[in-house]
N, C-alpha and C positions, 0 to 999 in steps of 0.2 A: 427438494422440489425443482428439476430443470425447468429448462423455458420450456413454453410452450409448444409443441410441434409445428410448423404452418406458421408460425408468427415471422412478422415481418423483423429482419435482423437489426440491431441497432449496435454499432461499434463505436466508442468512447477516447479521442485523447486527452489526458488528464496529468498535465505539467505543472508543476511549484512555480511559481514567479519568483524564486530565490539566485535568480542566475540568468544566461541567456541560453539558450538553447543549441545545441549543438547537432552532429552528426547522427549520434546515435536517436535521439529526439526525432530528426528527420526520417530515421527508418519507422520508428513507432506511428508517427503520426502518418504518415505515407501507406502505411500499411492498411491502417487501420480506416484510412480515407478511401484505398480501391480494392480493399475487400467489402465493403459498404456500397459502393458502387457497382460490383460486380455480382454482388448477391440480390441488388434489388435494397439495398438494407438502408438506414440513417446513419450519417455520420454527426454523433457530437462532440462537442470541445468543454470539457470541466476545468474549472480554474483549479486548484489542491493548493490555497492562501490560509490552511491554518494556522503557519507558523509567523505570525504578526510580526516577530523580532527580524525576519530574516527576508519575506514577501513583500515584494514593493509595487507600486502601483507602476512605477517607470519598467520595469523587467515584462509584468502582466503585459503592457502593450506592445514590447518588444516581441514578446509572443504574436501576439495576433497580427504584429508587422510579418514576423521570419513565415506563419503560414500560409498568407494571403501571397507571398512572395513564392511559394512554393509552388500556388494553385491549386490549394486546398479550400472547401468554402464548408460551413459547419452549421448547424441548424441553430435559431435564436430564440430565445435567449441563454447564454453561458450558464450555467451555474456555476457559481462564487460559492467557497465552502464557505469563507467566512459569514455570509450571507442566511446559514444554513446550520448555525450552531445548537438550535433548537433540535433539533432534527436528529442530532449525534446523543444528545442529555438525553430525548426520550428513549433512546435505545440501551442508554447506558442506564438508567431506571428501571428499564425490564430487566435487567441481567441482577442488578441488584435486590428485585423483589425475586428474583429466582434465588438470590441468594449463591451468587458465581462469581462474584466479587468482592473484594475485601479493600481497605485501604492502608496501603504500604509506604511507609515511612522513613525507610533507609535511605542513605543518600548517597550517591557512587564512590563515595572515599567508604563507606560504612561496606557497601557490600564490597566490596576490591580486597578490604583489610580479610576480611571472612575466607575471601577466596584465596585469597595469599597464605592466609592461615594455614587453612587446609592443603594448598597444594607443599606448604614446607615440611608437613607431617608426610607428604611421600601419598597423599588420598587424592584420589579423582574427584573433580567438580565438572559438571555436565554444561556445554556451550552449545548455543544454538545454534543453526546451520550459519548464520552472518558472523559465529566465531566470538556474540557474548555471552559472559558465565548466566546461567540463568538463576533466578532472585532468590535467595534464601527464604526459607518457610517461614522464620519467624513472628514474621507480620502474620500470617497467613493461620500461624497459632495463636494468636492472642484472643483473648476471652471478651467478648463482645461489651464487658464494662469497660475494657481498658481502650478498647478500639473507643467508645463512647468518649471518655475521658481525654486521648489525646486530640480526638477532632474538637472538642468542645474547645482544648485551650489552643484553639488555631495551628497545630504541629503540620507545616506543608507535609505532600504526601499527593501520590500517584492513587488513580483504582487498577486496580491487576486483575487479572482473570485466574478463577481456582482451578488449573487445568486439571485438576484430577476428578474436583468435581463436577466439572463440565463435563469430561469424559462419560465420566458413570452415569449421568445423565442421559449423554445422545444413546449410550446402551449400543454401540454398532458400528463395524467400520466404515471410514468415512472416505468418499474418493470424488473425482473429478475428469470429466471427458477433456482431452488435450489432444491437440490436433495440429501441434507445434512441430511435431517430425515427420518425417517420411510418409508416417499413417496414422491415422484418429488411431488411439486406445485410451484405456480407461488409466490413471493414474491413481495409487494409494495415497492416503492423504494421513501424514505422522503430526497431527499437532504436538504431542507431547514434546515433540522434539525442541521445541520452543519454551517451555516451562512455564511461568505465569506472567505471560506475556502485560503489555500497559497496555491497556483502554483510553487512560485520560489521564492528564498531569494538569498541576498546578499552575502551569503555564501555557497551558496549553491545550481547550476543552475538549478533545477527540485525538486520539489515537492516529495512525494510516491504517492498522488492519480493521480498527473499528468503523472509522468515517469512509473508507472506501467501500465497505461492505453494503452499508447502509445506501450509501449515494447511487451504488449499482442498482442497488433495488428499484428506489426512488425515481432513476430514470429509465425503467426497463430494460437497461444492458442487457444482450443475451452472448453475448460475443467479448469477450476480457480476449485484446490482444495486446501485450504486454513483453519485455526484455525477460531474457532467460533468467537475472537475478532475481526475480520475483518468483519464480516458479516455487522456493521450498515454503515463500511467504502464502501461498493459496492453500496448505492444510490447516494453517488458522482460517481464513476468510471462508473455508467453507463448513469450518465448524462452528465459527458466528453468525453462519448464516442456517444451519442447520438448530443453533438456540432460539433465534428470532423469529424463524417459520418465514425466511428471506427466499427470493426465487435463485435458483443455483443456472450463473451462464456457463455457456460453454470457452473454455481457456486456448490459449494461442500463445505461448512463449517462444518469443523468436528470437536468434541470435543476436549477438550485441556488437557493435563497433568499438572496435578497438584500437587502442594509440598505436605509433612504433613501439612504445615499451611491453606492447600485449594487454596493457589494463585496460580497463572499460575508460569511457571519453570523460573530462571532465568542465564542468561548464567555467572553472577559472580558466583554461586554453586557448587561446585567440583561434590557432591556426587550424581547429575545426569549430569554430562558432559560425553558426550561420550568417550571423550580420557581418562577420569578418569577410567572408568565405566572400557574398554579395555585393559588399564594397570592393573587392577584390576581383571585381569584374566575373565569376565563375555564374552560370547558366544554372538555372533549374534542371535541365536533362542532365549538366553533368555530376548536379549533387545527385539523382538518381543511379546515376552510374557508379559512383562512389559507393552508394550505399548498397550497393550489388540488386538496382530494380530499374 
């Protein structure tokens, strides 16, 4: 279901408070602020604080320091995921009375042994585009007494997505308009490539491909402009968006800043962190120039 035609555009930056922000951050947000501007469109700011062990309240406002500093201004009130856990459960309930969910109980030394296993017999095991092995079926086989049985005696455990029978499901290929190069076209969208992928852990009540799906919905995103490493990550979100009867926006992956070593930025590095960069006497125009805007 795309946006709607005629509707007014809404663009989203949505940063983890797990770190401070850096260069590449700056193009995202930047972008995403005068493309919103130039369309006539809204620009909002998402908090993405699911990760409680790692998201701090001191970082969150280091954020809304580095963009006010940018000359960025965002519509109020933010939404806090944390805030919004309700919101992820009921979505994760539909999947499960669809019956596309299962709960899997391995634990990363269990599936590693598996995948070692196999690859010392000289046999391929299938990795997802981010390069991990995808989860072994056997959760994904057990017989719904024993799935009963290990939840009951409290055994931790993730919910996964059945991707196969999610697939057989949507019944159709799935794709997405991308407007990230040269010229809009349409992009194929390979979920399987991803395997059965996590929804939600034990520690953790939402997923990113789950909770960002939803939250898009939730605040009428019609505009995802987002870093090129996300790009293989949109054939899941728009096949969970394609289960839920979510509205499907249009995608914008744009180039990434990168170190002297060629990798993407990382927010433990001073010497492209915005607050460094700021105390450092360096100008708003010339972190734009920097970021090639």
């Amino acid at each position: 279901m795309p946006a709607t035609p005629g509707q007014r555009p809404v663009f989203r930056f949505a940063p983890s408070p797990n770190g401070l922000l850096h260069l590449g951050h700056a193009l995202s947000a930047v972008l995403n602020h005068d493309m919103a501007q130039a369309s006539g469109g809204r620009f909002l700011l998402r908090i993405e604080d699911i990760d409680g062990a790692r998201c701090t309240p001191k970082y969150e406002a280091a954020i809304y320091r580095d963009l006010a500093w940018l000359g960025l201004r965002w519509e109020e009130p933010v939404r806090r995921q944390s805030q919004h856990f309700a919101d992820y459960a009921a979505a994760l309930e539909r999947l499960k009375e669809m019956d596309l969910v299962y709960p899997a109980f391995m634990t990363r030394g269990e599936v590693k042994s598996i995948v070692a296993a196999h690859g010392a017999q000289g046999r391929y095991w299938p990795r997802d585009p981010d390069g991990s092995p995808h989860y072994p079926g056997e959760d994904r086989e057990r017989s719904p007494a024993e799935r009963r049985r290990l939840l009951a005696d409290g055994v931790r455990h993730a919910w996964r997505l059945d991707m196969a029978r999610a697939l057989t499901l949507v019944g159709k290929p799935l794709n997405w308009q991308e407007t990230g190069g040269a010229d809009a076209k349409t992009e194929r969208a390979d979920p399987s490539a991803w395997g059965d992928v996590v929804l939600s852990r034990s520690d953790a009540p939402s997923s990113y491909h789950l909770s960002v799906v939803v939250d898009d919905a939730l605040q009428g995103i019609t505009h995802v402009v987002r870093g090129l490493d996300l790009f293989h990550a949109t054939s899941v979100h728009r096949l969970l968006q394609e289960l839920l009867g979510l509205p499907e926006p249009i995608y914008h992956h744009h180039r990434l800043v990168l170190g002297v070593d060629g990798r993407k930025l990382s927010k433990s590095e001073r010497s492209t962190g915005l607050a460094s960069l700021r105390e450092a006497g360096v100008s708003t125009a010339e972190i734009r120039r920097r970021i090639g805007l």
